[in-house]
C-alpha positions in Angstrom: 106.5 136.4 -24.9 108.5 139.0 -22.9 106.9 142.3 -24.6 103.6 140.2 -23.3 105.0 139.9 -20.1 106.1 143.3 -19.1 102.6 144.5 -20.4 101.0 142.8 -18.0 103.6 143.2 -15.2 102.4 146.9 -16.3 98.8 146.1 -15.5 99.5 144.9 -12.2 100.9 148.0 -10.4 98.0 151.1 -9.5 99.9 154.5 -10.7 97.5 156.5 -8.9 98.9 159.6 -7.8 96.2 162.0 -7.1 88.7 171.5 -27.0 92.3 171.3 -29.0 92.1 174.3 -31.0 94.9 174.6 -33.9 95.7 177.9 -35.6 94.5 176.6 -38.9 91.2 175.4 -37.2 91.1 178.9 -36.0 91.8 180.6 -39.1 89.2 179.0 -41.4 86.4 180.1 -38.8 88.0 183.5 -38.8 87.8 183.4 -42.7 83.9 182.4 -43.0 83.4 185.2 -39.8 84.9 187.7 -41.7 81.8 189.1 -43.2 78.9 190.4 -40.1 75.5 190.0 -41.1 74.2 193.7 -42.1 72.0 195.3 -39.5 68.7 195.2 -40.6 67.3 198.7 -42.2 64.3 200.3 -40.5 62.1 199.0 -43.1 62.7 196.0 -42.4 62.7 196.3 -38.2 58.8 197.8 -39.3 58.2 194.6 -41.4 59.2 192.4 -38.9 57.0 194.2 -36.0 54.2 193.6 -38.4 54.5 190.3 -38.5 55.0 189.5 -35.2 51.6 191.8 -34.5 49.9 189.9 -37.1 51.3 186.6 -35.5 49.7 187.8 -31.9 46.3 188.8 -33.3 46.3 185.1 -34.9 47.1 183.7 -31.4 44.7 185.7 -29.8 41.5 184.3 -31.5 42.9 180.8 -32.8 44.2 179.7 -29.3 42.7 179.0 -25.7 44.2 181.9 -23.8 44.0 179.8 -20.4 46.2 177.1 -21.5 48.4 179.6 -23.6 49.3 182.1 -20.5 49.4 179.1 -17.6 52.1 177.0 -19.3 54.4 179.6 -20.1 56.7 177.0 -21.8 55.0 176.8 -24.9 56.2 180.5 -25.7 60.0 180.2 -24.2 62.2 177.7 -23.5 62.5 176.5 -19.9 65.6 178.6 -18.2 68.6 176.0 -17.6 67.3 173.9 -20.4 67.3 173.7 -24.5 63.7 171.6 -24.5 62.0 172.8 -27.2 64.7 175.5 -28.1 65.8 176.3 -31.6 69.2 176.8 -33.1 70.5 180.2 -32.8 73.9 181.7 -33.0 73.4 185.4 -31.8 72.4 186.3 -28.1 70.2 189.6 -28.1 69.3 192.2 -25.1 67.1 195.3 -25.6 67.1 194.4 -29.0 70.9 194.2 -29.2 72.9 191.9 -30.3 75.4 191.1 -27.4 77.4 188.5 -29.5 77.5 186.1 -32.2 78.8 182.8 -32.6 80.4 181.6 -35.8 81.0 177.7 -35.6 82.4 175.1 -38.0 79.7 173.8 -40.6 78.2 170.9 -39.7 78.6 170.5 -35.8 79.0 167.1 -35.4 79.2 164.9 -31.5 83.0 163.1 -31.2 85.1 165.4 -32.7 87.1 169.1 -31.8 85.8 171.6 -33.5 86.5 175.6 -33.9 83.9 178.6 -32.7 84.5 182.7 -33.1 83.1 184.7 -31.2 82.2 187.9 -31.8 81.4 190.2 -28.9 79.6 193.5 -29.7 80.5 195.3 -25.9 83.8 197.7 -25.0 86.8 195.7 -24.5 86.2 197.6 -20.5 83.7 195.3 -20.2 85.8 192.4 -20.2 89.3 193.0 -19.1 90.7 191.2 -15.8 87.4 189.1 -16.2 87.5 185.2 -16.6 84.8 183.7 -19.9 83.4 180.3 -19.9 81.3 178.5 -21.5 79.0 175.3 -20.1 77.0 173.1 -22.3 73.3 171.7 -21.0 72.4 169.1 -23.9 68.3 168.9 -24.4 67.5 164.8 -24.2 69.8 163.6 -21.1 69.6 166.8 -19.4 73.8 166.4 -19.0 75.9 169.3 -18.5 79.4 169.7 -19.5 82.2 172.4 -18.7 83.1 172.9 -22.3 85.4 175.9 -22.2 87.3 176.4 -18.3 87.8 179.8 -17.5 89.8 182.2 -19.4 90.9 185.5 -18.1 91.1 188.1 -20.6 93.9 190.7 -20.8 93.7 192.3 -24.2 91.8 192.6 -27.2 91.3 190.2 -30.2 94.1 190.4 -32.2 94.2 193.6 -34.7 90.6 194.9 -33.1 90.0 196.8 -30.2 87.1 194.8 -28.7 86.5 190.8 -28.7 85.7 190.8 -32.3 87.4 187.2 -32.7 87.6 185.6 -29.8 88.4 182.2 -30.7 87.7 178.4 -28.7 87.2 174.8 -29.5 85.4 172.1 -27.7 84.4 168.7 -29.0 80.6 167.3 -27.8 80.2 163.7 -26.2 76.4 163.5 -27.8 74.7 164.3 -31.0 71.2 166.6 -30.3 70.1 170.2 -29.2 72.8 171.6 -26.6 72.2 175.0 -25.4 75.3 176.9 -24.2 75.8 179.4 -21.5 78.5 182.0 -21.7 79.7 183.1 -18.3 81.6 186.0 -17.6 82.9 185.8 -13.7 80.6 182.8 -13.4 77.7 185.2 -13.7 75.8 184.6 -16.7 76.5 186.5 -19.4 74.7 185.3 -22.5 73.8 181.8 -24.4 73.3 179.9 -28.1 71.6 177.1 -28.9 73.1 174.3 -31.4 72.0 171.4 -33.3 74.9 168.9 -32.9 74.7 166.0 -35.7 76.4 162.1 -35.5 78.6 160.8 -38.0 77.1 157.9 -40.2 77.8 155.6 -40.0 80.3 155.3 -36.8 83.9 153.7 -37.6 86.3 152.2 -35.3 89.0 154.7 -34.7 92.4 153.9 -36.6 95.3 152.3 -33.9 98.9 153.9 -33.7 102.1 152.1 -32.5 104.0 153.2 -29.5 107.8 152.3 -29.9 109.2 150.4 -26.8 112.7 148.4 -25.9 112.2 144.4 -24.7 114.2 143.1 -22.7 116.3 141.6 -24.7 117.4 144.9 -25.8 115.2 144.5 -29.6 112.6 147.1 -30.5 109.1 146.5 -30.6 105.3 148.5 -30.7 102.8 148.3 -28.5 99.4 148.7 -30.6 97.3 151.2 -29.1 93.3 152.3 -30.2 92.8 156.3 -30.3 94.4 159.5 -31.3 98.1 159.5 -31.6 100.0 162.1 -29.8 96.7 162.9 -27.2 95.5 159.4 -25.9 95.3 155.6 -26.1 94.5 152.7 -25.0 96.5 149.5 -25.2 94.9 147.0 -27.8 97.9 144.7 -29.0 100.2 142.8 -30.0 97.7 139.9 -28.4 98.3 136.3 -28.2 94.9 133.7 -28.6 93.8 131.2 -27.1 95.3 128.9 -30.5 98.9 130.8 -29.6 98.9 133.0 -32.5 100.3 136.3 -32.0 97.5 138.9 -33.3 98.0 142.7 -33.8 95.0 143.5 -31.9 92.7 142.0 -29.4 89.1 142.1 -30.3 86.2 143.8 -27.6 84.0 140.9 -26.9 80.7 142.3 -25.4 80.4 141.1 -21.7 84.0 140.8 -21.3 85.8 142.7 -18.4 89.2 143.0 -19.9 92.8 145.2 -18.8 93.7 147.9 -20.4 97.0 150.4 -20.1 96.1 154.2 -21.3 98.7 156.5 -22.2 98.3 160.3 -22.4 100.5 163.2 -24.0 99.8 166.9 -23.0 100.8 169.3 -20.4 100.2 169.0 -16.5 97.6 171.4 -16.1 95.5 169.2 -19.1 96.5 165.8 -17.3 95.7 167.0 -13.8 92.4 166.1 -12.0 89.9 163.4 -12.3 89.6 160.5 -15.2 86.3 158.9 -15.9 86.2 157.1 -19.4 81.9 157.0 -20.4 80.4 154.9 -23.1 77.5 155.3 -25.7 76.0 153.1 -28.3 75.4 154.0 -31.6 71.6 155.3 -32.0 71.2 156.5 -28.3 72.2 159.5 -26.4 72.6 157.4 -22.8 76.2 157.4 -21.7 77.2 154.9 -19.3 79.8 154.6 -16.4 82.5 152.4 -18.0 85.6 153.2 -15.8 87.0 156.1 -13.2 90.3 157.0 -11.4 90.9 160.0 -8.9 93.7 161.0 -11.3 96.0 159.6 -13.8 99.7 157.9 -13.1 103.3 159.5 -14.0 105.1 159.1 -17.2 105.4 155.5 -19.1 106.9 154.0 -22.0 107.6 158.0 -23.4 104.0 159.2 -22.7 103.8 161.9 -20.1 100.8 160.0 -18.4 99.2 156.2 -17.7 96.9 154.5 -15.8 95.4 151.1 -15.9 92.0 150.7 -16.1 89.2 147.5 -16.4 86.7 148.0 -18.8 83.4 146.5 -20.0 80.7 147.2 -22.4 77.4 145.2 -22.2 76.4 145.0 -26.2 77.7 144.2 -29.7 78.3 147.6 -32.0 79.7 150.3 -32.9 80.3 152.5 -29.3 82.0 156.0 -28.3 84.3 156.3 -25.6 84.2 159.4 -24.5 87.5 160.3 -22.2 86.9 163.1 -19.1 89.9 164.5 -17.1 88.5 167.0 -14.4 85.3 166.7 -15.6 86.0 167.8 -19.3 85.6 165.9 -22.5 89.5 165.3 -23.7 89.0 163.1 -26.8 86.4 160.7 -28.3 87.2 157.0 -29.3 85.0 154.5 -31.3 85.6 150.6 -31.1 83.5 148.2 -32.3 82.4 145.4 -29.7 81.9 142.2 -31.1 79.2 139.6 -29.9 80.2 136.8 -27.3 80.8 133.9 -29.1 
């Protein structure tokens, strides 16, 4: 068929040339941030000392002091990791809280999700600086640039400080991240989050992109992933029997072609792409396929490249898609077994 033949002519040539965060997203985290936690009375600072003395003295007699005070790591988390860390969403100095983080409910790996941030220090403090925020997830030890820096030239929007400073970020992995805020790439401050799956995983729904044969007629190209961001070609597919299917099947084991397309501005296209895979029920991501940078426009996307892919097993699997090192969308496809 010709649209089958200009898709692969498409395959053949290299193109090589080198967290989205709506205002509605925004707003409902704004909304459920509206109302700080009240600072606690000095009753109940006095009620918590007592109980952390009465904690100590327990320690003291209950526990072998040797092992307690050489292996430091049972009291605090390692520095650089979130072993053994639990979630919090304040960061505190001197007994002062420096800033609080107020994210979506229910945190979960795969998708783009909204965070407020309120910071409790003079607007001074931060103007003409650059924030950012790097993730370092517990299990795999991996570590992700999750918010690039951002220079800050005025306060949040009807405050006089960064009351609601607002990003978004999707997570590659379910578990315990911890995250490091950065101010000037000095570090500034960090949170710990528990980051949840989805059960069960589902393939991610396809989108048609509109094209002209050659003959002049319109046709679609079938595509797997999120409309308007990112996709991979998937179909229309002929068989082995001739028949002309919407979409070609993932067969575990099988190295197979397939043309992405991107949508978004330069500066989120430019750099690196590296496309990493993980099974459903693990946490280990593995190299499925990497470019030093993405092609020019094709077919009314403002980016393509070809790539080869394979995954090794049957199930459900997440590809998670990198450009310069960041995590620019999440897609799930189901890998059937080889027949």
């Amino acid at each position: 068929m010709k649209e089958q033949k200009q898709w692969e002519e498409a395959l053949s040539h290299s193109p090589f040339v080198n967290p989205r965060f709506t205002a509605q997203l925004r707003d409902k985290i704004i909304d459920k941030a509206n109302h700080k936690p009240k600072k606690k009375t000095y009753i109940a600072r006095l009620g918590a000392v007592s109980a952390l003395v009465a904690v100590l003295v327990y320690m003291l007699f209950a526990a072998d002091l040797s092992k307690l005070f050489t292996n430091p790591s049972k009291i605090n988390g390692t520095i650089g990791s979130s072993r053994g860390e639990e979630a919090r969403t304040e960061y505190m100095m001197n007994g002062k809280v420096i800033f609080q983080v107020f994210p979506e409910e229910n945190v979960v790996a795969g998708a783009d999700q909204g965070y407020v941030i309120h910071f409790t220090q003079p607007i001074d403090v931060f103007l003409g600086k650059k924030i950012s925020i790097e993730g370092f997830h517990s299990l795999s030890g991996k570590r992700l640039i999750v918010m690039p820096p951002v220079t800050i030239t005025e306060p949040s929007s009807g405050y006089e400080t960064l009351d609601r400073f607002t990003t978004g970020f999707s997570l590659p992995i379910g578990g315990t991240w911890r995250f490091e805020v950065k101010l000037n790439e000095q570090f500034y401050g960090d949170f710990v989050l528990e980051v949840q799956e989805s059960s069960p995983w589902r393939s991610t729904s396809t989108f048609n992109l509109p094209y002209t044969g050659n003959d002049g007629m319109p046709y679609n190209y079938v595509h797997a992933g999120e409309k308007d961001k990112v996709g991979f070609l998937v179909g229309p597919y002929q068989n082995d029997k001739g028949e002309l299917l919407e979409q070609q099947p993932v067969i575990a084991g099988k190295g197979n072609k397939y043309m992405w397309h991107f949508w978004g501005s330069k500066e989120e296209l430019a750099g690196s792409f590296n496309v990493m895979a993980v099974k459903e029920g693990t946490t280990r991501e593995i190299d499925v396929f990497s470019a030093r940078g993405l092609g020019g426009p094709l077919n009314g996307a403002d980016a393509a490249i070809p790539s080869s892919m394979e995954l090794p097993e049957a199930g459900m699997w997440r590809l998670n898609v990198y450009i310069h090192d960041q995590l620019f969308s999440s897609i799930y496809v189901r890998v059937e077994p080889e027949n």
